[in-house]
N, C-alpha and C positions, 0 to 999 in steps of 0.2 A: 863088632861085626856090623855090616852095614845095612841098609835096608836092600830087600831081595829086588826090588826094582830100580837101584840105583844105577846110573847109566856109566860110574866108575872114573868120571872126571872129577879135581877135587873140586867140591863147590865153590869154595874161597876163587878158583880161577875162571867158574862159568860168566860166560855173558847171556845166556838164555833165561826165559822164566822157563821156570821150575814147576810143576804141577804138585808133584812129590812134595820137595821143600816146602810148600805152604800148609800140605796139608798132616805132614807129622812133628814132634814137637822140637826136631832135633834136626840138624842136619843130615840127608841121604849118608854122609859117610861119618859118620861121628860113633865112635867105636864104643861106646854105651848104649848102641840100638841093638833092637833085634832083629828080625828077618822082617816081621810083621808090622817095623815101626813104633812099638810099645821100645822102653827105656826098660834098661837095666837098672832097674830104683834104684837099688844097694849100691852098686858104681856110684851113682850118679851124689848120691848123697855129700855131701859136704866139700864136693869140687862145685870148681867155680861155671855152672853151668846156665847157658840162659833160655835153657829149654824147659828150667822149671816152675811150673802154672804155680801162682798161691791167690788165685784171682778167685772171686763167687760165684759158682756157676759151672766153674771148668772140673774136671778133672786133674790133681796134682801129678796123676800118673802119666796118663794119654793127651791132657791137652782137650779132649772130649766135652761138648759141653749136652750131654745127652745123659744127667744125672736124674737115678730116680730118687725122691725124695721122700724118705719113711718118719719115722716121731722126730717129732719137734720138743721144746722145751725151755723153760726161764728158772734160771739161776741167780740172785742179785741182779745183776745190769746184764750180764750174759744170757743171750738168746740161742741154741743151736739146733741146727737140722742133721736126722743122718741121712746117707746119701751112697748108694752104689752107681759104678761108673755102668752105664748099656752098653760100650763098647768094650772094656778092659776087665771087668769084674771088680777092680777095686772098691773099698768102702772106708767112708770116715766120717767124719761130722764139719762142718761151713759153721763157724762161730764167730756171732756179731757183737760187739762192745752195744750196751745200748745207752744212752747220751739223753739228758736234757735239752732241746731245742727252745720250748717256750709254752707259756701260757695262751690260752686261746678263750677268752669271756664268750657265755653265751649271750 
């Protein structure tokens, strides 16, 4: 389904910018959207799609980077935050490898 403000040309052949396009994660007609722009997660899952975020910061779902951010924690070298999306509802955890850099003498 496409996004409810998509103006119904295919993207691939628009020469205009795009308001739309920039601002959801997916292209206006990419049949894994919803009405509202949010992604059909389950669809979307394990095709080859390049809408989806694994970046820190953002939302995996929406693309959103208006995450709020609840308990934190250290595991070994793993650091993670949990995290609900302000615009989509989604939640999960942002999990960082943590790494020796270096010694610092006082």
């Amino acid at each position: 389904m496409a996004h409810k403000d998509w103006c119904g040309r295919p993207c691939s052949d628009c020469q205009n910018h795009c308001r739309l396009d920039e601002e959801i994660p997916c292209s206006p007609d990419c049949e894994n959207l919803n009405e509202d722009g949010s992604r059909e997660t389950e669809s979307c899952k394990g095709a080859e799609c390049d809408a989806i975020v694994d970046e820190a910061g953002e939302c995996p779902n929406c693309g959103n980077s208006e995450l709020n951010y609840g308990k934190s924690g250290l595991v070994g070298e793993v650091y993670s935050y949990e995290w609900a999306c302000g615009q989509c509802g989604t939640s999960g955890k942002e999990v960082y490898n943590l790494e020796f850099a270096c010694h610092v003498l006082n």
